[in-house]
C-alpha positions as CSV (number, residue, x, y, z in Angstrom):
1,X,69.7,14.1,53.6
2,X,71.0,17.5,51.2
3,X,68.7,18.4,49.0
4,X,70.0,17.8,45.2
5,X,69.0,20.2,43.1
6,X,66.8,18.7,39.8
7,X,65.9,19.5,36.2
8,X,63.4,17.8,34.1
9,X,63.9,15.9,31.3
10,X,62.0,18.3,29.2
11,X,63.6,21.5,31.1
12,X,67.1,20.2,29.8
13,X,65.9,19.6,25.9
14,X,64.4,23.1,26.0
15,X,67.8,24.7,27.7
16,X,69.6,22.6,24.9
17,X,67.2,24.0,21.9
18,X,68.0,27.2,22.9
19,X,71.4,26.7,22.5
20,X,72.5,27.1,26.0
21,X,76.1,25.8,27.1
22,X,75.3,23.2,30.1
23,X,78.2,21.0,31.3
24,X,76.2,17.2,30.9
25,X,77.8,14.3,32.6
26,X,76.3,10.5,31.8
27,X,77.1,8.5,34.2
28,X,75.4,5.4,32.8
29,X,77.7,2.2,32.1
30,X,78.8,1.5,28.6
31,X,76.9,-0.4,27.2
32,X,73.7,1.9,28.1
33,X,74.9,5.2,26.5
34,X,75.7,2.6,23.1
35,X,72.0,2.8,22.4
36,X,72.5,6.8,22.4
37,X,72.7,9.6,24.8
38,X,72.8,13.5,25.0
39,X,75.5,14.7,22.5
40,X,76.8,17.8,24.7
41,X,77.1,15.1,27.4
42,X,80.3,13.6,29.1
43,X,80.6,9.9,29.5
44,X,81.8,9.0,33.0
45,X,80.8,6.0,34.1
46,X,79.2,5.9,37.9
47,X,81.8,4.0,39.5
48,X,84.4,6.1,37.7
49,X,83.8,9.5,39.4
50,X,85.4,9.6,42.5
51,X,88.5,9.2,40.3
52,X,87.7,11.6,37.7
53,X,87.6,14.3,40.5
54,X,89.9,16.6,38.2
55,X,87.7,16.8,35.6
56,X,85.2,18.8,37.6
57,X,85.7,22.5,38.5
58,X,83.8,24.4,41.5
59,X,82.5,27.3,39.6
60,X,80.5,25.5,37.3
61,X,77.5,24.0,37.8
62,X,77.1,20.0,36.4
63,X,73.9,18.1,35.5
64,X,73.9,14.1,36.2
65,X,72.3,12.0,33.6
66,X,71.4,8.2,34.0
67,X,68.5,6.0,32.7
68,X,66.1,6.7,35.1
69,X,67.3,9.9,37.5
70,X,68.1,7.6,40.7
71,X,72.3,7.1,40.2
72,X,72.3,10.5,38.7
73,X,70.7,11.4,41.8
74,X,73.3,9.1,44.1
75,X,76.1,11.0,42.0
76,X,75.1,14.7,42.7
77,X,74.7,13.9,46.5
78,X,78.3,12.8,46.3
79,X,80.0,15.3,44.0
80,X,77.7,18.0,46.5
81,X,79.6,16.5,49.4
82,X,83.0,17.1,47.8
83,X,82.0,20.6,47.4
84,X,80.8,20.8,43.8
85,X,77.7,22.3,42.0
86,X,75.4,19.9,40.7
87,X,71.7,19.4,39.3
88,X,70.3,16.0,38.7
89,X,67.8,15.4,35.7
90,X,64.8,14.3,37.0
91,X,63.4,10.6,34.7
92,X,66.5,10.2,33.2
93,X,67.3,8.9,29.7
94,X,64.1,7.2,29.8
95,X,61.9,10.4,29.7
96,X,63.9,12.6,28.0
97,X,62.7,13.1,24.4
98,X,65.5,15.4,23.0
99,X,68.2,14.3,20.3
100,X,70.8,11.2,21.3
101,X,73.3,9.7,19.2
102,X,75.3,6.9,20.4
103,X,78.2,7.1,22.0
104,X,81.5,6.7,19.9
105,X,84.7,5.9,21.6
């Protein structure tokens, strides 16, 4: 198994208070990231990735976001496979204590 690089919940929200630019991809399903989710974050759906390949670009690094950290985690090994740079957050939605704000379409 590759090892996937992490971040912490916490690590994130601090990177994000200090105004850092991070490229944050939820991969959560729909009706998850409704009830709010990270508002620098890009919503693409798990089972959407592997066709949303052109949205990613090589030089920059990506962190995964889910509910709990284990699909974020399932997503990074894959994207790592296809070549790209990724982090997952470790605990997901449910530890992280940052701002959310639902998702609008």
């Amino acid at each position: 198994m590759v090892e996937i690089r992490e971040i912490s919940a916490d690590e994130l929200k601090e990177k994000l208070e200090n105004g850092e630019k991070l490229e944050l991809v939820d991969v959560r399903e729909n009706e998850e990231v409704e009830e709010g989710m990270i508002p620098e974050a890009k919503h693409i759906r798990m089972g959407e990735i592997p066709d949303q390949l052109d949205y990613f670009n090589k030089d920059k690094e990506y962190i995964m976001i889910c509910r709990s950290g284990r699909r974020s985690e399932n997503v990074c090994a894959y994207l790592q496979d296809q070549g790209y740079q990724v982090r997952n957050m470790t605990g997901g939605m449910l530890e992280y204590k940052g701002k959310t704000k639902p998702k609008s379409e």
